[in-house]
DOBA-668144 format. One record per residue (C-alpha): x, y, z; residue in three letters. Coordinates in Angstrom, 2 decimals. Layout:
BEGIN
ATOM    east   north      up rest
ATOM       X       Y       Z  ALA
...
//
This chain:
BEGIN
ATOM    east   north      up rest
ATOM   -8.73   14.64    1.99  UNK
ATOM  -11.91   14.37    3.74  UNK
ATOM  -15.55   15.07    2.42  UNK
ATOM  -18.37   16.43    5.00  UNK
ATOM  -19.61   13.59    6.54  UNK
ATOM  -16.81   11.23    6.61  UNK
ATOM  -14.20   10.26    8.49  UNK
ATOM  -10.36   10.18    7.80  UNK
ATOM   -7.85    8.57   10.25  UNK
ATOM   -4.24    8.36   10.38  UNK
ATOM   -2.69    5.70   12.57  UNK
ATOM    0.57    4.61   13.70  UNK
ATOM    2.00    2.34   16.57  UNK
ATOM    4.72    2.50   18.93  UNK
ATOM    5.00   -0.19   21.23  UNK
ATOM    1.69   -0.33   23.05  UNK
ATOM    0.69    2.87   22.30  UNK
ATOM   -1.54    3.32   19.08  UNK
ATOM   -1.44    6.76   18.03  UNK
ATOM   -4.77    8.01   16.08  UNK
ATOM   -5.57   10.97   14.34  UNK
ATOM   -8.97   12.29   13.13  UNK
ATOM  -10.13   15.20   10.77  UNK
ATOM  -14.23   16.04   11.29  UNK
ATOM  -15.39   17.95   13.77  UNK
ATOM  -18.02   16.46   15.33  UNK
ATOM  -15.66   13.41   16.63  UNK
ATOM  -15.74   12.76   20.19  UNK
ATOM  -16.84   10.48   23.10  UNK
ATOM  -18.86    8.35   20.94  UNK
ATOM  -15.93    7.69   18.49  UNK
ATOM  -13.53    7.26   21.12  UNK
ATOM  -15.63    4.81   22.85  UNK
ATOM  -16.22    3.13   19.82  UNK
ATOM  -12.42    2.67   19.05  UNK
ATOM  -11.42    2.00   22.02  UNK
ATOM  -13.78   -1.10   22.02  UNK
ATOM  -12.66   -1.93   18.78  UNK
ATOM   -8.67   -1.99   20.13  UNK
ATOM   -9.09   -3.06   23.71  UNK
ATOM   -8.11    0.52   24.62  UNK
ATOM   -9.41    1.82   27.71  UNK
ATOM  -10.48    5.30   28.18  UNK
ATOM   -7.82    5.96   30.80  UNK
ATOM   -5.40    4.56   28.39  UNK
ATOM   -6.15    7.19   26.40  UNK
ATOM   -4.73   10.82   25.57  UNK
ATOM   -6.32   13.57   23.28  UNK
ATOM   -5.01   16.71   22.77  UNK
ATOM   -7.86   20.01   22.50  UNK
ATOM   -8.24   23.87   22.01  UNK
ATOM  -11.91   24.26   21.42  UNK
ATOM  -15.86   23.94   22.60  UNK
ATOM  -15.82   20.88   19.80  UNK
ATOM  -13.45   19.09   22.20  UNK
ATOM  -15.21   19.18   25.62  UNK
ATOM  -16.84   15.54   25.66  UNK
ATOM  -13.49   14.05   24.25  UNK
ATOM  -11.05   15.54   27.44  UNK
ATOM  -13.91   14.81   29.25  UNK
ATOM  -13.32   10.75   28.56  UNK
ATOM  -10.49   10.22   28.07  UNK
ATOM   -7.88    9.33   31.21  UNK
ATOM   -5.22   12.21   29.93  UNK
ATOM   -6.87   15.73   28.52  UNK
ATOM   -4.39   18.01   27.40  UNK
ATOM   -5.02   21.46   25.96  UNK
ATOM   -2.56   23.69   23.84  UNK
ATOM   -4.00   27.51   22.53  UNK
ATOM   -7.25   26.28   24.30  UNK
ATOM  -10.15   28.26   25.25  UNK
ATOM  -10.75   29.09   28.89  UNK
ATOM  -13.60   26.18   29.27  UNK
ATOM  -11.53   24.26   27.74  UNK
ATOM   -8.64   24.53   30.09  UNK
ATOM  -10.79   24.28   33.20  UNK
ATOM  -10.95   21.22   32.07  UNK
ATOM   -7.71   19.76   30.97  UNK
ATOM   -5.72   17.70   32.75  UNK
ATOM   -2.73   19.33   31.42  UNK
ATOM   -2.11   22.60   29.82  UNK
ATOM    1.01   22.59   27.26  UNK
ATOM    2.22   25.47   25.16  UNK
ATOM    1.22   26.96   22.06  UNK
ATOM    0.96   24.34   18.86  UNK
ATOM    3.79   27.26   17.43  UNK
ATOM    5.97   25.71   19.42  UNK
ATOM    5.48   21.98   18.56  UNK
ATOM    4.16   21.62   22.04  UNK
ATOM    1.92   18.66   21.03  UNK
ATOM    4.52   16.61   19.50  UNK
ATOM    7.14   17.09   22.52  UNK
ATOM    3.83   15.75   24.62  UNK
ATOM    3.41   12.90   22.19  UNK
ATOM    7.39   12.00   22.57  UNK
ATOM    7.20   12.44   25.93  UNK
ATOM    4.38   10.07   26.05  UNK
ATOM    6.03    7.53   24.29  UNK
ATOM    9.17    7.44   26.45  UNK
ATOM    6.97    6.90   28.90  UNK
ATOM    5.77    3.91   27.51  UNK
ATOM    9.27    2.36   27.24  UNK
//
């Protein structure tokens, strides 16, 4: 449900962690920084998950840059490389994540 030019976010919370989702590919570094103003999150509290050249700046900023079915630039990159979306590799990252926050 998003038109070309807007924005559509899904959000949830889990203790101190604020989960955020975006559809539009152009988001990135500027968005981040913006939201993470607007929250009091710091970019090195922050985690984004990427496969493609649209994702560069984001990994870039944020403090953990993960990649799953990434391209090669994209991986050079990363902080971490997880498995294949197939396998629900982002979500087990995401859990993990959380328990971490615990």
């Amino acid at each position: 449900m998003w038109e070309k030019n807007s924005l559509y976010f899904r959000n949830s919370t889990r203790g101190s962690l604020r989960l955020h989702s975006s559809i539009l590919p152009s988001v990135g570094k500027s968005a981040l920084a913006q939201l993470g103003e607007l929250w009091e999150i710091k970019p090195e509290e922050m985690a984004a998950f990427g496969d493609g050249g649209n994702d560069f700046e984001m990994l870039q900023f944020v403090g953990q840059g993960f990649a799953s079915d990434a391209i090669p630039s994209i991986k050079a990159i990363a902080d971490h490389i997880i498995g294949s979306n197939e396998a629900e590799s982002v979500l087990t990252q995401i859990k993990k994540i959380l328990v971490a926050e615990k």
